[in-house]
N, C-alpha and C positions, 0 to 999 in steps of 0.2 A: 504493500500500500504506500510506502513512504517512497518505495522507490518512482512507482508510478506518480506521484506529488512531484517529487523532483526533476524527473527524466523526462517525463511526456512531453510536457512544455517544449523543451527544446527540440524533442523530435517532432513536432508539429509546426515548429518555424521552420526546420529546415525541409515537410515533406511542402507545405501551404504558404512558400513567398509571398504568396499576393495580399493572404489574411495580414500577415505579420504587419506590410506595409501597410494596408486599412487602418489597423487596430494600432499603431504608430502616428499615422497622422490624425488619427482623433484623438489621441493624448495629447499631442503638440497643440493644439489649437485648444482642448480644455488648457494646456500648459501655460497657455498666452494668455487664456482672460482670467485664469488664477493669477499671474502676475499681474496684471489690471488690476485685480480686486488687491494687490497683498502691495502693490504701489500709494492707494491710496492711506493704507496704515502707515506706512514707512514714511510718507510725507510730514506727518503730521509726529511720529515719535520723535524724527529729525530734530526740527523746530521745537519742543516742546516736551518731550521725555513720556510721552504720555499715549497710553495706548489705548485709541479710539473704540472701543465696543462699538460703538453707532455707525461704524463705518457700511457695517453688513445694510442695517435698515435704510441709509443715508442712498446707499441703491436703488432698494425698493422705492424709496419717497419721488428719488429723481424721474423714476421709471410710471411711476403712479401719475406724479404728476404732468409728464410730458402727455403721457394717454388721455387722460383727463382733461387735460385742455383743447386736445383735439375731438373729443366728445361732444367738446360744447362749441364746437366750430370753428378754432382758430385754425386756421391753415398748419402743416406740419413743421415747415420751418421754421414760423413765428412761433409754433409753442416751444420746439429746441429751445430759443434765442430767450422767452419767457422762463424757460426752467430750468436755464442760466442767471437769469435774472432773480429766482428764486433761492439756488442755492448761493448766491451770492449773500442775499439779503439774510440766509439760514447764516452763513458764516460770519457776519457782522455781529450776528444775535449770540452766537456763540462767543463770540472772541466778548463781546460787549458783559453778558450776561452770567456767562460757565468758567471761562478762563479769567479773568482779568479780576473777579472779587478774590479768587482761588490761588495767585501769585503764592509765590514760595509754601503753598501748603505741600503734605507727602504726598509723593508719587499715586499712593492708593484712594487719597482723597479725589482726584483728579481723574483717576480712571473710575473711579462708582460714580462720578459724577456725569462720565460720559454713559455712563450705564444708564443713570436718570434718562439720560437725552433718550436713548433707544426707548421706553416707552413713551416719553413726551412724542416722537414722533409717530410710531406706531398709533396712538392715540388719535394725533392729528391727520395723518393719511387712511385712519377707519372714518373718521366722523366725516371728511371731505370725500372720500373717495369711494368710499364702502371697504368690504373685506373681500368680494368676490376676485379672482382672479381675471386680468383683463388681457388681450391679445396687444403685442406689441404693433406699430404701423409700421409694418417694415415694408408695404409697396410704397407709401409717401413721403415714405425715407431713402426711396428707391435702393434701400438694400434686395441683392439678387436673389432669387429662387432658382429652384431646380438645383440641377447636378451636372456634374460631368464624368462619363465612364472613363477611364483611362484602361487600355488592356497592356498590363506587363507582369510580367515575369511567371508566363504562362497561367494567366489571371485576369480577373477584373477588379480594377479599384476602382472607388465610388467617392470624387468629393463634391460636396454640398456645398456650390455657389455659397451660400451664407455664410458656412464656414470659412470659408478662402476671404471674405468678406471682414469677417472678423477678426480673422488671423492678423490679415493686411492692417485694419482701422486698430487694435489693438496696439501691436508691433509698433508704430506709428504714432501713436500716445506715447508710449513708454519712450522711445524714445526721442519724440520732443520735449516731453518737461523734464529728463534727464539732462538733456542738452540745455536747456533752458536752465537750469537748476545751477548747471554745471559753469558755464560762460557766460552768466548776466548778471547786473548787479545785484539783484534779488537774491539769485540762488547764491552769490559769495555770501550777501546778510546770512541767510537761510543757514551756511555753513559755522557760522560764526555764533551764530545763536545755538546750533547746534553741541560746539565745542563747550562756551558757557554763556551761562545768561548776564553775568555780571560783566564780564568780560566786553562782550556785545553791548550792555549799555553802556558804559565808560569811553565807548569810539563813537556814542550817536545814536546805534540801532533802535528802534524802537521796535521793543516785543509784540504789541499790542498788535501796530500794521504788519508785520511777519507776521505774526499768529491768523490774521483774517484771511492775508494771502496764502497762507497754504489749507486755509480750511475752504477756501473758496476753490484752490486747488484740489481739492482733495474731492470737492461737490463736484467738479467737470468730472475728474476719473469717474466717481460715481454715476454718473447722467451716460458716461458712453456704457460703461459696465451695463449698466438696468438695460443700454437701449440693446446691446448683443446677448446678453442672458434672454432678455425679455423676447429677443428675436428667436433664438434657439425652442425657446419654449412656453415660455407666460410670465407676466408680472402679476407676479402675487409675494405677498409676505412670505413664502416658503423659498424665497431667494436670499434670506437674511442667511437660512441654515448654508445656505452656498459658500455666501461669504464665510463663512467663518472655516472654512477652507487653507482661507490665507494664512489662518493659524499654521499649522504646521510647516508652510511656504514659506513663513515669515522664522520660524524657528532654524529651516534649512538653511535660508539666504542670509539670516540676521536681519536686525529689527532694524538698523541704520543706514539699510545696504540696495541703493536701487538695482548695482548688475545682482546681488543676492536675490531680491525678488523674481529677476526672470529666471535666475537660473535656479529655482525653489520651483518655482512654477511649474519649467518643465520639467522638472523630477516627477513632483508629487501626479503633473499632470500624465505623462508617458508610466507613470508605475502603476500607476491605477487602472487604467485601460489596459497594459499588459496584462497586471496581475489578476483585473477579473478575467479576460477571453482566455488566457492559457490557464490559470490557478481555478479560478471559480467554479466550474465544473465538477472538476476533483475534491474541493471542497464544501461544494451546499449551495454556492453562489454568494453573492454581496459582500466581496472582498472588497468592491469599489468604496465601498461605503466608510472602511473603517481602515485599508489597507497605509492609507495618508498618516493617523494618527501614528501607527504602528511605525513607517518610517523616522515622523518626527520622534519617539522617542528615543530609537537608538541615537538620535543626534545627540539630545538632549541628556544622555548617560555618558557620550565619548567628546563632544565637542558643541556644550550649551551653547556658547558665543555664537554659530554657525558657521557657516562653509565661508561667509564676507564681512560678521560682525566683528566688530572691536572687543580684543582678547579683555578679557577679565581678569584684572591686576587688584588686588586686597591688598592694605597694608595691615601687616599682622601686629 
């Protein structure tokens, strides 16, 4: 039995090339919009040390509301541009309201505090928008449909226009506000506030404007995330459980580490799709489901900091 656990797997990549390639490229691209979601965390602990729970809901809300507005008739671009405008106006209220009375309290204060936010909004996206699950507009967003066969390697692979779609507009995000982050005046603040708070105020910085801009940033990653989850499947509150995906992406790559996030991403994302279609079988099924945790802990027994975060120095 053990041996068939261990063995089959690779005798079935090597008898079904084409599966192996399938079952590969849907990791990749789950890979890509897990680093999407696990970028927006990493924004925001940057700047701030503080690990966003809300980031999960912060999806749902963008994704709720973009639909939502086009419900009641705004054309689909103007509602994009409006639920930019929204999470903008979300990020002011935070920085205004959650961050700024909250300065120098602990770390744990800060994070239940964003825990608060996760039902404050929750709350607000049921009373405005209901609970029911909504279809994302993905022809008035002219994202593509259908597929393309590809025959190789004595096979047929199957990708789904959308996917290819989101791969691309993903891919694409991540690395412009990397770059952005990276060579702008912003993103040096961002670095600085990063390193310390005090530090960064003493040359000028102001925390308050950093803090709004990356929570504003963090609401765009959000609004594209909701619009390709939502595309993939449905906007509903049962995308929060999604996000929290990032969790173990985020343990991979490290919590400070934008190339960490992709490259957590597509671990957790290529292990999961192998381990259910080769392992699952052999084991009962819904490896997909828990096989992410299981990775992130052996990190987290051999190398907490991750594969990109900043090593863990105690003075004793």
């Amino acid at each position: 039995m053990l041996y068939n656990i261990l063995i089959d797997p690779f005798v079935q990549m090597g008898a079904s090339p084409d599966l192996f390639v399938q079952t590969l490229w849907e990791g990749l691209v789950s890979g890509v919009l897990y680093a999407l979601i696990a970028l927006g965390f990493v924004l925001i602990f940057k700047a701030s040390g503080v690990f966003n729970f809300a980031q999960g809901i912060m999806v749902v809300f963008a994704g709720l509301t973009l639909v939502g507005l086009h419900e009641k008739g705004v054309p689909a671009w103007i509602a994009v541009l409006l639920t930019l405008g929204v999470m903008y106006v979300l990020a002011i209220a935070v920085e205004r309201v959650v961050l700024r009375p909250l300065v120098n309290q602990p770390d744990i204060i800060l994070f239940m505090a964003t825990f608060g936010l996760t039902y404050v909004l929750i709350g607000i996206g049921e009373f405005i928008f209901g609970g029911e699950p909504k279809q994302m507009i993905t022809e008035q967003l002219f994202l593509p449909t259908g597929s393309i066969d590809v025959n190789m390697l004595g096979g047929r692979v199957t990708f789904q226009k959308l996917d290819i779609a989101a791969a691309v507009i993903a891919s694409a995000m991540i690395i412009g506000l990397s770059l952005f982050f990276q060579y702008t005046r912003i993103g040096r603040a961002l670095r600085a506030v990063a390193d310390s708070h005090k530090a960064a105020l003493s040359v000028g910085i102001s925390l308050n404007q950093i803090w709004a801009i990356v929570w504003f940033a963090a609401g765009i990653v959000a609004l594209i995330t909701g619009i390709m989850w939502g595309a993939r499947s449905e906007v509903s509150f049962g995308l929060d459980i999604i996000a929290l995906k990032a969790l173990p992406v985020l343990i991979l790559g490290g919590f400070t580490s934008v190339p960490g996030a992709i490259i957590g991403g597509l671990i957790i994302g290529v292990g999961e799709k192998m381990a259910e279609f080769y392992w699952g079988p052999l084991v009962g099924g819904g490896i997909e489901n828990w096989i992410a945790y299981v990775i992130a802990l052996g990190f987290l027994m051999y190398r907490p900091q991750g594969l990109f975060g900043d090593k863990i120095i105690e003075r004793i």
